[in-house]
C-alpha positions as CSV (number, residue, x, y, z in Angstrom):
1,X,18.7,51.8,18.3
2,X,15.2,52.7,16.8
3,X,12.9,53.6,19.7
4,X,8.8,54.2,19.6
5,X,9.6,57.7,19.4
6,X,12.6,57.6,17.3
7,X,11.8,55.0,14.6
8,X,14.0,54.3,11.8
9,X,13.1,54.4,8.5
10,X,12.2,51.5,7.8
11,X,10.2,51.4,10.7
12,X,8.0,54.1,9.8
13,X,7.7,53.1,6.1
14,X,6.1,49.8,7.7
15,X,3.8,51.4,9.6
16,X,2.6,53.4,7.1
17,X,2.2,50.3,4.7
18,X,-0.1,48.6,8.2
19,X,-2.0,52.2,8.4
20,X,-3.0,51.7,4.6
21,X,-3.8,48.4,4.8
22,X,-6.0,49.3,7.9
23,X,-7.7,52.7,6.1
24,X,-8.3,50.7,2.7
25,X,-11.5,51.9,1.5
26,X,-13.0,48.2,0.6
27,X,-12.4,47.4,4.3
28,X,-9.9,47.0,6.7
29,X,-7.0,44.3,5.6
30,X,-4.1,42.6,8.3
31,X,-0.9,43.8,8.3
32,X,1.8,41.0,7.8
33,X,5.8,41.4,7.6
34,X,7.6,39.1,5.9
35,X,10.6,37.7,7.2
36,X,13.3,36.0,5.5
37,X,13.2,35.3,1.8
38,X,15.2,35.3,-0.9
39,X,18.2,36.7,0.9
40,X,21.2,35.6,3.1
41,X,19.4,37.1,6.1
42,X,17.1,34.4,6.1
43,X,20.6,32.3,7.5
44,X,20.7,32.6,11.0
45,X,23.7,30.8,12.4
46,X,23.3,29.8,15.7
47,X,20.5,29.2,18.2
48,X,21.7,32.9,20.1
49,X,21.3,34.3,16.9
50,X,18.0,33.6,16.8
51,X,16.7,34.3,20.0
52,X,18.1,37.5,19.5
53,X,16.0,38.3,16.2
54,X,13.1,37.0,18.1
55,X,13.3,40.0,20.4
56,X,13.8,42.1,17.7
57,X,11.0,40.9,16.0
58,X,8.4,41.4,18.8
59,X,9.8,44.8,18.7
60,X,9.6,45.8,14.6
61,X,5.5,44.2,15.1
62,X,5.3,46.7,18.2
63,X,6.7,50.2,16.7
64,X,4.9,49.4,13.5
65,X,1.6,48.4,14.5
66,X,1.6,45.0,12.6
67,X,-0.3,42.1,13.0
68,X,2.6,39.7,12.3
69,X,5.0,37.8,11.2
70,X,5.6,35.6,7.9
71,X,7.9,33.2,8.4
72,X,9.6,33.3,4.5
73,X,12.5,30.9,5.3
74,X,12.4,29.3,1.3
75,X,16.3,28.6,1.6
76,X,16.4,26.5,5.4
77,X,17.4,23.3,3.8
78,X,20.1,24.8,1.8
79,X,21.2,26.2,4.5
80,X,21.0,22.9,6.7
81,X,23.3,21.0,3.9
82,X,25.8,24.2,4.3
83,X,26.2,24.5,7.6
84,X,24.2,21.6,10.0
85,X,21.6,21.0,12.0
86,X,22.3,24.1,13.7
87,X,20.3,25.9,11.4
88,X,16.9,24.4,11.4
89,X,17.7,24.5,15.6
90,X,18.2,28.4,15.3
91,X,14.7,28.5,13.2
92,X,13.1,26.7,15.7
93,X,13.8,28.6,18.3
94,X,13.4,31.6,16.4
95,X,9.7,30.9,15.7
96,X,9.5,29.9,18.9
97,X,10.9,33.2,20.6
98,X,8.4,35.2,18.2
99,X,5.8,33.6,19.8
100,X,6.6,34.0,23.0
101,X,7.0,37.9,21.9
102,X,3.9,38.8,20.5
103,X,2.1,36.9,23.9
104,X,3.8,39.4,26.1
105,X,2.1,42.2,24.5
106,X,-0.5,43.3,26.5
107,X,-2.8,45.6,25.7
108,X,-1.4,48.2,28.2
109,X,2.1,48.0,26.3
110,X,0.4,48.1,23.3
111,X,-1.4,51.3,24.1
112,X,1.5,52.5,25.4
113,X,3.7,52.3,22.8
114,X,0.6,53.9,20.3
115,X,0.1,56.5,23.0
116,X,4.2,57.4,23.0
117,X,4.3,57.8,19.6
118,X,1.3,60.2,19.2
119,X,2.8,62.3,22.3
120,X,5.9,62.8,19.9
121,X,4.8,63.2,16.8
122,X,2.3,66.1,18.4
123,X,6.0,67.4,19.8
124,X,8.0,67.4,16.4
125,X,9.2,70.6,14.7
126,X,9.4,69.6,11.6
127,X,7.0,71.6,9.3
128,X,6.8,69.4,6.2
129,X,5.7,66.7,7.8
130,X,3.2,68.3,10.1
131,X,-0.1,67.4,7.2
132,X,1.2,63.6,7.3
133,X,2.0,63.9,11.3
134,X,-1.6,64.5,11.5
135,X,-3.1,62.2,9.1
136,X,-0.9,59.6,11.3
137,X,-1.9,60.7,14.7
138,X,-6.0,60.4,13.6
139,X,-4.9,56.9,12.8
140,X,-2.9,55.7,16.2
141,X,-5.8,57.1,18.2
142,X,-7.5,54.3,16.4
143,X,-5.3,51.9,17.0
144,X,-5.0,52.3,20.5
145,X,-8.9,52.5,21.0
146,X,-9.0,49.2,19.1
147,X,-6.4,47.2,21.2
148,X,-4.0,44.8,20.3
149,X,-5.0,42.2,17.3
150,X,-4.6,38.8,17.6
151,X,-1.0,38.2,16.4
152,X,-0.6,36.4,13.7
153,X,2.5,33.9,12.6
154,X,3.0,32.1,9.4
155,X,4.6,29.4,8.0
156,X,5.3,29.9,4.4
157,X,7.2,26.5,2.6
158,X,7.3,24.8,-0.9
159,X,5.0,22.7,-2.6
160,X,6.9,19.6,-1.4
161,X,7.3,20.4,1.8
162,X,5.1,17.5,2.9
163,X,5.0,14.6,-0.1
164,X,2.5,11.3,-0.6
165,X,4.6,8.1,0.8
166,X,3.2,6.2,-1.3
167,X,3.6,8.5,-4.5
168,X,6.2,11.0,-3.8
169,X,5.4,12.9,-6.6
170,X,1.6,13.1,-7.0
171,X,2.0,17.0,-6.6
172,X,2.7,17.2,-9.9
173,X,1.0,16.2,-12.9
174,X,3.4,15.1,-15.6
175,X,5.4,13.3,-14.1
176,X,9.0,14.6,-13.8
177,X,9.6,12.7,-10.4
178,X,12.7,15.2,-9.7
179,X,14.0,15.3,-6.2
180,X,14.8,18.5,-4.3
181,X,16.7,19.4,-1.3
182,X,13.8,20.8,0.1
183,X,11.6,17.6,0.0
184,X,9.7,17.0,3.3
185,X,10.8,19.6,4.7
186,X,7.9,20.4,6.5
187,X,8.3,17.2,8.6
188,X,11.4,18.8,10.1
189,X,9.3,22.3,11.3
190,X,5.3,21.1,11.7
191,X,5.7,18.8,14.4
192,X,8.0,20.5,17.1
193,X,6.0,24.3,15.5
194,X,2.7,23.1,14.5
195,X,0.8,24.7,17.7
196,X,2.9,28.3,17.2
197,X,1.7,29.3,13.7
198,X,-1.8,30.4,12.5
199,X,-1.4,29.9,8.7
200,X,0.4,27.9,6.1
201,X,1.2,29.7,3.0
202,X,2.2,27.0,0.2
203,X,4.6,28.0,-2.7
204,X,2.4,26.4,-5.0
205,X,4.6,28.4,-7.7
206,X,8.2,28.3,-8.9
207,X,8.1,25.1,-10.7
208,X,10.5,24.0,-12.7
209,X,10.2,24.6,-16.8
210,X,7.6,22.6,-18.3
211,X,6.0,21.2,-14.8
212,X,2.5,21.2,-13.8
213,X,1.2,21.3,-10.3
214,X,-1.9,19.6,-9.1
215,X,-3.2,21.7,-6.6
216,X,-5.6,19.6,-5.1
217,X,-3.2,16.6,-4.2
218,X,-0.9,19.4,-2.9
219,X,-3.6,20.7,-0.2
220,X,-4.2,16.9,0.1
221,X,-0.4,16.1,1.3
222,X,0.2,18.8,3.3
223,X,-3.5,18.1,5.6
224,X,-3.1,14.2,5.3
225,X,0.5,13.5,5.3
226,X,1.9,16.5,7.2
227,X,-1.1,17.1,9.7
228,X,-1.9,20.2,9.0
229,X,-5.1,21.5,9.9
230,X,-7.1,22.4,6.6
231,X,-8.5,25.9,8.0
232,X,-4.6,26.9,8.3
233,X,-4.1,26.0,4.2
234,X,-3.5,28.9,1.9
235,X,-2.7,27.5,-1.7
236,X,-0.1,30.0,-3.7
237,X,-0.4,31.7,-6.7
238,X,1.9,33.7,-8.9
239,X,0.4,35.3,-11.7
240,X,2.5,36.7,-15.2
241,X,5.5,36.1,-16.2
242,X,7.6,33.6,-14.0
243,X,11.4,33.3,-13.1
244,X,13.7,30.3,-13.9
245,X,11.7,29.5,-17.0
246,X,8.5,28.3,-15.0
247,X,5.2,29.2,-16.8
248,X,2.1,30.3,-15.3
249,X,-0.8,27.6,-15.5
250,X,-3.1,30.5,-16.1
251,X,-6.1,32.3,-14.7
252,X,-8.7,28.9,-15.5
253,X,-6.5,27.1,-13.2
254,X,-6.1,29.0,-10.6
255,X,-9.9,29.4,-10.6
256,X,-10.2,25.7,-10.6
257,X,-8.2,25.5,-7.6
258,X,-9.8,28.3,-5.8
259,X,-13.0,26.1,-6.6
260,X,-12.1,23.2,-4.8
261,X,-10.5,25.5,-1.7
262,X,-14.2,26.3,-1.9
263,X,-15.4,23.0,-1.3
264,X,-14.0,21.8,1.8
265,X,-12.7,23.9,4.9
266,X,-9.5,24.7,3.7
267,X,-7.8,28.1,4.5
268,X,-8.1,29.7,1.4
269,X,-5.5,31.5,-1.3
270,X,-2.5,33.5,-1.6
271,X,-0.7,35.5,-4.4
272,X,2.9,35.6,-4.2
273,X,3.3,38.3,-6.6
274,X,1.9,39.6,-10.4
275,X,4.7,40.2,-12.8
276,X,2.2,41.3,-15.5
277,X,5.3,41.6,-19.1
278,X,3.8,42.7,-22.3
279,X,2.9,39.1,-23.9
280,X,1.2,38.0,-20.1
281,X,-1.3,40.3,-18.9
């Protein structure tokens, strides 16, 4: 029921988040929402289901000014032992649908949309709001002069999304050789998705207790074995304390992995989160 000129809540929270990350003094940064996650919404049940979202979706990016979508489906392959094939169907067609979406907006519905929510925010009674009414206003008269951004949609999987034939578990670098549901996982999205997302986001994080990842063969698999193009690689970093009894490989690390990111024409890095406790800083 939310409209331009009615948003909900969480409507205009996002777009406030998009108008900060836009107004940041260092410089201007993209606005991405993630979709999915840890949570049961990330289950979507049925192909209708999710070309349903998808409309939905291409409406939440247009009311909040975004500049896309993360794709933050960390659970599919649970989901596909739960409940079928059915699921990674509805997720392709979900990803699918959102991109379809975001290449109907024009730059006419996209002013229009800015333009319809200046013209009722300049019509609102409400005087508590009327200082942050304006501040907002200044900022969709921006917006609208600047024209639609290119839209942006991204994959986000897990470290073995897309393993080594040959050594299934060169990601790592001691040698557990655990299996997990979610191994290859990618080769189940990439090749029928590959051409609808702009970036891969690795979760290069969440490892078991007492593993260690080797970042460059992890890169290595996903462009070699999984065809990902390297300029769409992001490598994943959490920093601090982790959850599930997974330790951080430290700031040296990370550097060294950013190093080699640096080498080639990779995509670059991402930080999941920093969960800073008082013994990790």
């Amino acid at each position: 029921s939310s409209t331009v000129e009615k948003p909900s809540a969480s409507v205009v929270s996002i777009s406030d988040f998009c108008r900060m990350s836009r107004q940041f003094p260092g410089g201007p940064k993209r606005c991405i929402i993630g979709l999915g996650g840890w949570s049961d919404w990330a289950r979507l049940g049925s192909v209708e289901n999710a070309q349903k979202l998808a409309k939905l979706v291409g409406k939440l990016v247009q009311h909040t000014f975004a500049d896309g979508i993360d794709m933050d489906f960390e659970h599919l392959a649970e989901y596909q032992a739960n409940y079928g094939d059915v699921e990674i169907d509805a997720y392709l067609a979900l990803v699918q649908g959102i991109r379809a979406e975001f290449d109907a907006i024009t730059p006419e519905i996209w002013s229009q949309n800015a333009q319809a929510r200046i013209a009722a925010l300049k019509a609102t009674k409400q005087d508590d709001f009327q200082a942050w009414n304006k501040k907002f206003i200044a900022y969709l008269q921006e917006v609208d002069a600047n024209g639609p951004p290119y839209f942006e949609l991204v994959y986000t999987t897990r470290f073995n999304a897309f393993r080594n034939p040959a050594d299934p578990f060169d990601y790592e670098k001691n040698g557990k050789g655990k299996k997990y549901i979610t191994d290859d996982e990618g080769q189940k999205v990439w090749p029928k998705l590959g051409g609808a997302f702009d970036t891969v986001n690795i979760m290069s994080y969440d490892q078991d207790a007492g593993m260690t990842l080797n970042f460059q063969n992890i890169l290595t698999n996903f462009h070699v074995h999984g065809g990902v193009p390297m300029e769409k690689l992001n490598i994943g970093f959490e920093p601090g304390e982790q959850g599930g009894g997974g330790t951080w490989e430290g700031q040296d690390a990370d550097l060294a992995a950013t190093d080699f990111v640096n080498t080639g024409k990779w995509g670059g890095a991402m930080i999941w989160g920093v969960n800073p406790d008082s013994k990790e800083q």
